[in-house]
SEFI-952192 format. One record per atom (N, C-alpha, C): residue number from 1; atom name; x, y, z. Coordinates in steps of 0.001 Angstrom, whole numbers, plus 524288, in hexadecimal, padded with zeros to 5 digits. Example, Ala and Ser with C-alpha at 12.3 -4.5 7.8 and 13.67 -1.06 7.14 Angstrom:
REM residues 2
{1 "N" {83386 7E9C6 81E78}}
{1 "CA" {8300C 7EE6C 81E78}}
{1 "C" {83390 7F31C 81E78}}
{2 "N" {83232 7F736 81BA8}}
{2 "CA" {83566 7FBDC 81BE4}}
{2 "C" {83264 8001E 81EBE}}
***
This chain:
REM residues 116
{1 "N" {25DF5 EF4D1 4C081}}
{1 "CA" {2632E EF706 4C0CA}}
{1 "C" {26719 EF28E 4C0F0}}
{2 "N" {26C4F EF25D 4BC8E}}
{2 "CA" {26F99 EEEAA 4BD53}}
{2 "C" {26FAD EEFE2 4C30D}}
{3 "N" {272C8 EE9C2 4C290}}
{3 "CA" {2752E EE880 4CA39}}
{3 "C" {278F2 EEAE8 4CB1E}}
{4 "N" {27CC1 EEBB5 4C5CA}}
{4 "CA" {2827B EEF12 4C8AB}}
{4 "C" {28220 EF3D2 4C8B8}}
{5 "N" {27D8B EF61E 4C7A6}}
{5 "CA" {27CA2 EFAFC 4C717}}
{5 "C" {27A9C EFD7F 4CDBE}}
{6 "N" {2771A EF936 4CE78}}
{6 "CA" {27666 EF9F9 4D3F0}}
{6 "C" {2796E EFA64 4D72C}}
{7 "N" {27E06 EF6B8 4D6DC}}
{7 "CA" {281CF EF65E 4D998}}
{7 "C" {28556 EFA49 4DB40}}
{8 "N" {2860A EFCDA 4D639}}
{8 "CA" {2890B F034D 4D641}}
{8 "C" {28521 F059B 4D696}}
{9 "N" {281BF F05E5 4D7A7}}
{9 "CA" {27F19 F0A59 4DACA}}
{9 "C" {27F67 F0A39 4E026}}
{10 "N" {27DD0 F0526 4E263}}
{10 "CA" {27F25 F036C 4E76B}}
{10 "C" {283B0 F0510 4EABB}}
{11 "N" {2880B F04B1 4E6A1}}
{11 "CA" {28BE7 F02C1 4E8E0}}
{11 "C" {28DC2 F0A31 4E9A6}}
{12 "N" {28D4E F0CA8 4E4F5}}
{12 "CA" {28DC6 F1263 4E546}}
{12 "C" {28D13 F1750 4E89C}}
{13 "N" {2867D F14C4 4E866}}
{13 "CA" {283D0 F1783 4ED48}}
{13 "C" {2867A F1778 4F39B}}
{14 "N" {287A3 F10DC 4F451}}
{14 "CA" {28A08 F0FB1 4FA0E}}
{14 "C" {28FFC F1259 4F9F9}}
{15 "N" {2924A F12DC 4F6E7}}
{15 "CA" {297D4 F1448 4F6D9}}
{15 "C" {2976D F1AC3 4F75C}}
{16 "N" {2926B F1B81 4F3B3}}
{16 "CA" {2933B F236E 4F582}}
{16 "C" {2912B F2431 4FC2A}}
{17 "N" {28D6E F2094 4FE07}}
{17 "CA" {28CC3 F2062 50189}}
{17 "C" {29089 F1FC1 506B4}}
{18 "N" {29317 F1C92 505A4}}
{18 "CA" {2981A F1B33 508E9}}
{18 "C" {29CD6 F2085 50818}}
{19 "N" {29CEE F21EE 50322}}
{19 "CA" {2A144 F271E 50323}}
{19 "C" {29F0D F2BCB 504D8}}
{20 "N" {299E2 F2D12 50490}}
{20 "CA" {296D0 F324E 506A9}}
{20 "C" {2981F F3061 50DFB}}
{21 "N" {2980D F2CA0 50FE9}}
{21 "CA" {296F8 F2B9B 5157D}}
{21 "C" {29B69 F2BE5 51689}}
{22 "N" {2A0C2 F286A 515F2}}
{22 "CA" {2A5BF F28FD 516AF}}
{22 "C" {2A7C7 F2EF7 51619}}
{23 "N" {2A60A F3069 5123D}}
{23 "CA" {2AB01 F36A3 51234}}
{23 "C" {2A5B6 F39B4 51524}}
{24 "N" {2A136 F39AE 5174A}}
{24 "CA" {29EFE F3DF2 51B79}}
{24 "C" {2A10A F3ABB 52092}}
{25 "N" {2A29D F3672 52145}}
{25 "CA" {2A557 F34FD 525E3}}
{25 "C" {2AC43 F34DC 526F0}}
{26 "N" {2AEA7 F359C 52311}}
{26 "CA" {2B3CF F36D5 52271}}
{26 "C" {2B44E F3AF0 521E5}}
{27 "N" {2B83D F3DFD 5252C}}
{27 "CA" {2B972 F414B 5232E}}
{27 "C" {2BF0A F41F7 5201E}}
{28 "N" {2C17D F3EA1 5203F}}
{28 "CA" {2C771 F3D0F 51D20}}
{28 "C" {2C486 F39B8 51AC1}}
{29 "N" {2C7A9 F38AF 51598}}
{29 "CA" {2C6B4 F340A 51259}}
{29 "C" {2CAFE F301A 51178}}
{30 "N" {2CAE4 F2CD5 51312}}
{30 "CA" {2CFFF F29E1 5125B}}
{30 "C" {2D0FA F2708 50CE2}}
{31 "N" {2D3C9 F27A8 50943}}
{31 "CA" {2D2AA F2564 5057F}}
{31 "C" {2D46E F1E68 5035A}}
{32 "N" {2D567 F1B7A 50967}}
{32 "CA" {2D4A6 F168C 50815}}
{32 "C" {2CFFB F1422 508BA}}
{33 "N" {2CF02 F17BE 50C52}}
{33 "CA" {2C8A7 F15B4 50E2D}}
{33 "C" {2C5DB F162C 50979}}
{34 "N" {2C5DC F1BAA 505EB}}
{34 "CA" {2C46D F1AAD 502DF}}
{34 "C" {2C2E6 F1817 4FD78}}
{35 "N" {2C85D F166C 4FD9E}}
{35 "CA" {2CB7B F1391 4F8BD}}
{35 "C" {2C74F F0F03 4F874}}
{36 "N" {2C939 F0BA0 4FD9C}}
{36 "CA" {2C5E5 F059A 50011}}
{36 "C" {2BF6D F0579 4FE97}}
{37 "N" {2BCB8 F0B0E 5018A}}
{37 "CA" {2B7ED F0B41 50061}}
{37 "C" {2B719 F09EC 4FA87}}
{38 "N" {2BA19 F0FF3 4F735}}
{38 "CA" {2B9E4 F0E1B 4F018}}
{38 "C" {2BA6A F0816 4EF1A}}
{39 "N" {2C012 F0627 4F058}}
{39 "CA" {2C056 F0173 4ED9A}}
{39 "C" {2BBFF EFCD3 4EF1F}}
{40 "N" {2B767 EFDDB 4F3FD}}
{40 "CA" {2B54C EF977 4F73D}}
{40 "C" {2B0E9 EFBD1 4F1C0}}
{41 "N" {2AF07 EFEF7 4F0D7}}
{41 "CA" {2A8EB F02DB 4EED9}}
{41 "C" {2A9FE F0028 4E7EB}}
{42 "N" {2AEE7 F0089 4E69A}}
{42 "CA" {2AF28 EFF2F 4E1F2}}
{42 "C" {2AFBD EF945 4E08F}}
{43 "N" {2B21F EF816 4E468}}
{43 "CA" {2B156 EF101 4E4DC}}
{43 "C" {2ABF6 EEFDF 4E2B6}}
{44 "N" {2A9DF EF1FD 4E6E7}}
{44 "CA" {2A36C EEED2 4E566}}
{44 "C" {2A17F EF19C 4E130}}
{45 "N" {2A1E5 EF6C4 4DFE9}}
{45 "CA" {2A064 EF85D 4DBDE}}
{45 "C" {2A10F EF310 4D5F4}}
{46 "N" {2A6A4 EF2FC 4D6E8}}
{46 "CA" {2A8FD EEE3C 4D2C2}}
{46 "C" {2A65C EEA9A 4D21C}}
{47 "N" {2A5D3 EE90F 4D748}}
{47 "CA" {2A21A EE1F4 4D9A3}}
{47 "C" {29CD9 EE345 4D771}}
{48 "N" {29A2F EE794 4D82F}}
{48 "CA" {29417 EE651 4D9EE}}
{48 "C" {29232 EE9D1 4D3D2}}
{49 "N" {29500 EEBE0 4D157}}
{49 "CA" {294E7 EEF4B 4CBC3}}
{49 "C" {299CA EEE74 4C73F}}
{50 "N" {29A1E EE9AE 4C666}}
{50 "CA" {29ED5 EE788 4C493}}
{50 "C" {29D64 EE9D8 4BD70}}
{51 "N" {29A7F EE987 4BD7C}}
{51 "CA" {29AC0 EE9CD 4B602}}
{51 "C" {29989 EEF95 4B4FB}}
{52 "N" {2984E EF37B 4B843}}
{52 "CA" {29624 EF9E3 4B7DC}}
{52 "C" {29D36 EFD57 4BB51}}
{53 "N" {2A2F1 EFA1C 4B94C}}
{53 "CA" {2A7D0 EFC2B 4BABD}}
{53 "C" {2A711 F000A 4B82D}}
{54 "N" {2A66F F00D9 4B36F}}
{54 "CA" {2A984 F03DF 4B00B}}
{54 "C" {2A4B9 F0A78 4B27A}}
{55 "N" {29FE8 F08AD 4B2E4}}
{55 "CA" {29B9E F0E05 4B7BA}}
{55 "C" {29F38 F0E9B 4BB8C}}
{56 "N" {2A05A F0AB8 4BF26}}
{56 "CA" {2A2E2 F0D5A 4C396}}
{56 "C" {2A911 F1010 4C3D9}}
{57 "N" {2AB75 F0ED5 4BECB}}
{57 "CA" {2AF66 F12C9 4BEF3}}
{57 "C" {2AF26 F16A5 4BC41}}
{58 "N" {2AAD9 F177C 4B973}}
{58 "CA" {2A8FC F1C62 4B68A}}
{58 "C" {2A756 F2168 4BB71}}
{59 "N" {2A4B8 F1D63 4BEA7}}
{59 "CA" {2A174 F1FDE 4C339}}
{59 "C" {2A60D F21D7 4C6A5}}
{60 "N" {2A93F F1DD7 4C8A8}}
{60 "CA" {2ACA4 F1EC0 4CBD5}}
{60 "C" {2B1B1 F23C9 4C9F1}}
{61 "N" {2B1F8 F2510 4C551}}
{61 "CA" {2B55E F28F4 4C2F8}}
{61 "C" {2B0AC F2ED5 4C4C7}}
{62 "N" {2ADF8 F2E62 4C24E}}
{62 "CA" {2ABC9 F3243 4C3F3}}
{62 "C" {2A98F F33E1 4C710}}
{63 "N" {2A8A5 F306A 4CB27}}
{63 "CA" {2A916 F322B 4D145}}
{63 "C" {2AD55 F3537 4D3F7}}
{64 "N" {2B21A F31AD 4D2D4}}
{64 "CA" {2B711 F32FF 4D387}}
{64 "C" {2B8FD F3918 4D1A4}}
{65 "N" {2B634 F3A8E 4CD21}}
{65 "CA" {2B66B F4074 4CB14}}
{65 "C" {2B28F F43D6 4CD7B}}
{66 "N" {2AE33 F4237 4CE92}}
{66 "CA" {2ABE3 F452C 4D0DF}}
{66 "C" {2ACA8 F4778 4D809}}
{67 "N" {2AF99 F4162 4D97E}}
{67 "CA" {2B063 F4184 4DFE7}}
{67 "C" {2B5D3 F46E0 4DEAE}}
{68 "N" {2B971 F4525 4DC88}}
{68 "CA" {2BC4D F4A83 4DB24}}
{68 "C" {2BD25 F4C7B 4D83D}}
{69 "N" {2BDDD F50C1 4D781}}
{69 "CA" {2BE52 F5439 4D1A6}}
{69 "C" {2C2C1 F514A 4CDDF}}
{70 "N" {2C22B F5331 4C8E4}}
{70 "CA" {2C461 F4E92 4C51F}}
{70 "C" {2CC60 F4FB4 4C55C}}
{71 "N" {2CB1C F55C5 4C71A}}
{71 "CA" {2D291 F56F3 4C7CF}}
{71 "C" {2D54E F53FB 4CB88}}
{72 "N" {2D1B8 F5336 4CFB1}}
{72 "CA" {2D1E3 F51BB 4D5BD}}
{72 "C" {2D2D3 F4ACA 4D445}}
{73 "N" {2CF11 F4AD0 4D1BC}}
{73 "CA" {2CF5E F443D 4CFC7}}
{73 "C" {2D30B F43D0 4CD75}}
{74 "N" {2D70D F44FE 4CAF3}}
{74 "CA" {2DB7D F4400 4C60F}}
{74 "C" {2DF70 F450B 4CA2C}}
{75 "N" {2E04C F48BB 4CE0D}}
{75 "CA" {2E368 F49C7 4D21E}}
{75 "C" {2E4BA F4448 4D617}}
{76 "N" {2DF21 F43F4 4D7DC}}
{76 "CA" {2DF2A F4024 4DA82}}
{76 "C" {2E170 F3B3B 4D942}}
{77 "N" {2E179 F38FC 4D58E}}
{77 "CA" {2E137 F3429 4D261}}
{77 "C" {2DE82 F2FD9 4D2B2}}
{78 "N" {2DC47 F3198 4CC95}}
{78 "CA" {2D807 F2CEA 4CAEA}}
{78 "C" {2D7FA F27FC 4CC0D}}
{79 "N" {2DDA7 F25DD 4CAC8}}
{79 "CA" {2DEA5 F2017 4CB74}}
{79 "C" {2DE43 F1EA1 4D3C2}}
{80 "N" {2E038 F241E 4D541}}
{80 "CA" {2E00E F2210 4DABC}}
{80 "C" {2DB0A F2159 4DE1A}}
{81 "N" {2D593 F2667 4DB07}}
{81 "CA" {2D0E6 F258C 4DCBD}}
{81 "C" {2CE30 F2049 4DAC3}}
{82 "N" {2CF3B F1E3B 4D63F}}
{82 "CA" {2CD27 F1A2A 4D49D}}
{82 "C" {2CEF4 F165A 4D4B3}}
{83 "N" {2D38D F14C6 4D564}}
{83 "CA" {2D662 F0FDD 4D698}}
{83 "C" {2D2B0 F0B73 4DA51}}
{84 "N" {2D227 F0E03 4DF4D}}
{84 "CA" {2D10C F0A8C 4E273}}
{84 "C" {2CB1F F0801 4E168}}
{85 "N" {2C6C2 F0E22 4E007}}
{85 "CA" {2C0DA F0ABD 4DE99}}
{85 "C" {2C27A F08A5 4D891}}
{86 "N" {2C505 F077B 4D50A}}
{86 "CA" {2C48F F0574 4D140}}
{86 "C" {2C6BF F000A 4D146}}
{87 "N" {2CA73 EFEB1 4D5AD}}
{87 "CA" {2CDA4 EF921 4D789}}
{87 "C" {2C8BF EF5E0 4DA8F}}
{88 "N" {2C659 EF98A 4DB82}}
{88 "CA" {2BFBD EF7CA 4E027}}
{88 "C" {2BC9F EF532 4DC02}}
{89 "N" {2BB1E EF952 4D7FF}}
{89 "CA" {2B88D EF6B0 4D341}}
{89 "C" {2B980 EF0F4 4D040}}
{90 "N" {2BF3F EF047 4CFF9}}
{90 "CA" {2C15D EED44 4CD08}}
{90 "C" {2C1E7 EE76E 4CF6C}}
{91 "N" {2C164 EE963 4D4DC}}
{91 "CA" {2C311 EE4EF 4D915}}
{91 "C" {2BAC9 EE34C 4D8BD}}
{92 "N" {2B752 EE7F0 4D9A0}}
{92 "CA" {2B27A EE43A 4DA89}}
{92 "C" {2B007 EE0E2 4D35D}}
{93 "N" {2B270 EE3BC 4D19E}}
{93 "CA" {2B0DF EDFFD 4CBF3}}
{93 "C" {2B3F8 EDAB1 4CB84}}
{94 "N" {2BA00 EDB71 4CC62}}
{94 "CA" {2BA67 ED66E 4CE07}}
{94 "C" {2B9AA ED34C 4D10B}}
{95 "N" {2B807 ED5A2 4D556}}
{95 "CA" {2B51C ED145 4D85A}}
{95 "C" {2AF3E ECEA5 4D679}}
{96 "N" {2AB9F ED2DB 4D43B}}
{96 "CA" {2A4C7 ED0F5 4D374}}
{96 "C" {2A904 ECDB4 4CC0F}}
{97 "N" {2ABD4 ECE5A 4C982}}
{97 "CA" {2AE67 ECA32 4C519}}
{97 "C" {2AFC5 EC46F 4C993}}
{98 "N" {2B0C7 EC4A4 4CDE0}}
{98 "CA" {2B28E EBF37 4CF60}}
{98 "C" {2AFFD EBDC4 4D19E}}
{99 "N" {2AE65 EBF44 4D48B}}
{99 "CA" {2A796 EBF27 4D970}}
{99 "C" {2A302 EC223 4D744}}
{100 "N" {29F6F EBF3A 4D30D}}
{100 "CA" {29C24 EC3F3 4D08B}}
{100 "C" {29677 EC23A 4D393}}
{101 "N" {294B7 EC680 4D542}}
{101 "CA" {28EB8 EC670 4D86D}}
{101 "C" {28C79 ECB41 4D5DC}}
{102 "N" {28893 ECA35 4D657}}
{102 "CA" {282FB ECDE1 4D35B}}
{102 "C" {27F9C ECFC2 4D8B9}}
{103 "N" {28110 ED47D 4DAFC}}
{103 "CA" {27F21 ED509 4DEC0}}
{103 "C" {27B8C EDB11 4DFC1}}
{104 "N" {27732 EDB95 4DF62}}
{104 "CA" {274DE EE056 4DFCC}}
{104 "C" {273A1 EE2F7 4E337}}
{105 "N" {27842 EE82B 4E44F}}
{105 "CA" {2778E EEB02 4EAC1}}
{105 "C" {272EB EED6C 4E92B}}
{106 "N" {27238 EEF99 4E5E9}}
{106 "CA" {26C92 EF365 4E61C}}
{106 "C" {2671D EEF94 4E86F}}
{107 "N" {2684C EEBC4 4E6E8}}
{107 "CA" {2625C EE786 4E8DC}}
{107 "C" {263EE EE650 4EECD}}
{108 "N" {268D5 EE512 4EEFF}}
{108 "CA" {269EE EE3A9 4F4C8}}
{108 "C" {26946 EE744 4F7D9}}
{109 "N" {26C11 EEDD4 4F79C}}
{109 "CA" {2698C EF1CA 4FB6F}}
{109 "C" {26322 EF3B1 4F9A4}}
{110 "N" {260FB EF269 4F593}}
{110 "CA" {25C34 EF50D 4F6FF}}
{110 "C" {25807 EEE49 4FADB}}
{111 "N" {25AFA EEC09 4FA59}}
{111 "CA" {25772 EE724 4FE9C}}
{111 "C" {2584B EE7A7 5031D}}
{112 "N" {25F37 EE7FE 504AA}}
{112 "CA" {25F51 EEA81 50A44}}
{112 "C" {25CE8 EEFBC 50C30}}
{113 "N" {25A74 EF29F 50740}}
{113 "CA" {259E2 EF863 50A71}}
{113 "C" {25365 EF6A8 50A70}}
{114 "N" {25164 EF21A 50893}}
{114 "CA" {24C56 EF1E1 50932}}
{114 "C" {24ABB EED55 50F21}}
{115 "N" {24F96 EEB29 51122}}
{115 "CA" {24EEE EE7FD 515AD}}
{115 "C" {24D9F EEB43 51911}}
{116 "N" {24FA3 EF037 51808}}
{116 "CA" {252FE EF266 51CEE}}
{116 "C" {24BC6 EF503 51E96}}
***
């Protein structure tokens, strides 16, 4: 399996993980908190899956349609749900373009889950 492929899986899995746990422990949602979370999730997405952008905003649109209905989505505004994880994206590609590391979470958590 490519490495950046792993990576967005990695990185996917922990982020639905973190939003299934947060909203059964919130009961308000605040939406800077949320904003921060997006822009921190898409950072690394950027960093750690830099050349598979053009998947994660394919992915990320249609999440975004599916999390709300598509009227609800055009209501809401597009540019305002996506602004912040797509500035996340842009910010972790430029960072792994200036600081570039080759780093494989899928090998790294399946070694820690084999210490353990």
């Amino acid at each position: 399996m490519n490495v950046q492929v792993g990576n967005l899986v990695v990185l996917g899995a922990s982020y639905l993980i973190v939003h299934i746990i947060s909203s059964y422990f919130e009961k308000k949602t605040d939406e800077s908190t949320g904003l921060s979370i997006d822009f921190i999730h898409y950072m690394l997405l950027g960093y750690f899956s830099s050349s598979l952008w053009m998947l994660i905003i394919v992915l990320t649109v249609l999440y975004e349609l599916f999390k709300y209905n598509f009227v609800t989505f055009i209501k809401h505004g597009i540019m305002k749900v996506l602004t912040g994880k797509f500035a996340g994206l842009i910010t972790g590609m430029l960072l792994h373009y200036k600081f570039p590391m080759r780093i494989n979470l899928l090998k790294m958590l399946r070694r820690a889950t084999l210490e353990l």
